[in-house]
C-alpha positions as CSV (number, residue, x, y, z in Angstrom):
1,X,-11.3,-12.0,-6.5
2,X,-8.7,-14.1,-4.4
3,X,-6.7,-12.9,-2.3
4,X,-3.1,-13.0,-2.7
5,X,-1.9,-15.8,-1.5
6,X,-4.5,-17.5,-4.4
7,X,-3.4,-15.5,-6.8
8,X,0.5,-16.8,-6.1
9,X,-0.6,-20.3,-6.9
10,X,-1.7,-20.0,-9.9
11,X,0.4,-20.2,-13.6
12,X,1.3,-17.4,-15.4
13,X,-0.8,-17.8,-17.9
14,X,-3.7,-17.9,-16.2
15,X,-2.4,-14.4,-14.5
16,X,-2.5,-13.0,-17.4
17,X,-6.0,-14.4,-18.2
18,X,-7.4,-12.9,-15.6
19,X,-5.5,-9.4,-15.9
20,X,-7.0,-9.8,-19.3
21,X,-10.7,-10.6,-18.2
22,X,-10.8,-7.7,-15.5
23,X,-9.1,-5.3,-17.7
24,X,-12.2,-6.1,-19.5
25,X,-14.9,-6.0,-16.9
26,X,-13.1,-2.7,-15.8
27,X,-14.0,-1.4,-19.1
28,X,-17.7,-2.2,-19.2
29,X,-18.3,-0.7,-15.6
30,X,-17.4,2.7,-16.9
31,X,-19.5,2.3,-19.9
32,X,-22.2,1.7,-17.6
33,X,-21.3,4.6,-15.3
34,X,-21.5,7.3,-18.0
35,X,-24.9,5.7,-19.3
36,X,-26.1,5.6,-15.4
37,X,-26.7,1.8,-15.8
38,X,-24.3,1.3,-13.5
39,X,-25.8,-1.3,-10.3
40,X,-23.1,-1.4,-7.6
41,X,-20.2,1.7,-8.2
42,X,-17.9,-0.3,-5.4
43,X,-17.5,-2.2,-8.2
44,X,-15.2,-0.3,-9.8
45,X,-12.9,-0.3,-6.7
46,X,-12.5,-3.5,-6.4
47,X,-11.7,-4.2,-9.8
48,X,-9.5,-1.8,-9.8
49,X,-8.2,-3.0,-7.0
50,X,-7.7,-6.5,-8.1
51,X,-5.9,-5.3,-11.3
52,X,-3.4,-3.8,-9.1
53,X,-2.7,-6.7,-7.2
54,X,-2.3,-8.9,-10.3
55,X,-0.1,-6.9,-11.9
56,X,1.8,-7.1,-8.6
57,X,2.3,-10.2,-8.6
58,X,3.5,-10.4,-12.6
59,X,5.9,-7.1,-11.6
60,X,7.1,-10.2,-9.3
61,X,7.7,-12.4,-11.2
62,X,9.4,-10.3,-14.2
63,X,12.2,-8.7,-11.7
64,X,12.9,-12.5,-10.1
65,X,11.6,-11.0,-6.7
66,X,9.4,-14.2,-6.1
67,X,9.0,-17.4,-8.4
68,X,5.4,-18.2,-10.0
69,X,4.6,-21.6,-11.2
């Protein structure tokens, strides 16, 4: 993932795609955890990680605390 200063560049929308598509990924890592198919489990972390930090950055936006594009 980006880091933040990336992540402030780009529209809302495609925020929203992306919270959308890791949201997403998240979900399929656990399903491969329980079923012990699971490759890398830092995985999780950083998706989870990177969810955070998007919503963030939409929190952000929604209480006018910085301006996205």
């Amino acid at each position: 993932m980006k880091k933040t200063e990336q992540i402030r560049e780009m529209s809302l929308s495609e925020m929203q795609t992306q919270l959308q598509d890791l949201e997403e990924e998240l979900t399929n890592l656990r399903f491969q955890k329980v079923t012990s198919q699971l490759d890398n489990p830092l995985r999780i972390r950083v998706v989870r990680r990177d969810i955070a930090r998007l919503k963030t950055i939409l929190h952000e936006h929604e209480k006018g605390i910085r301006n996205v594009s």
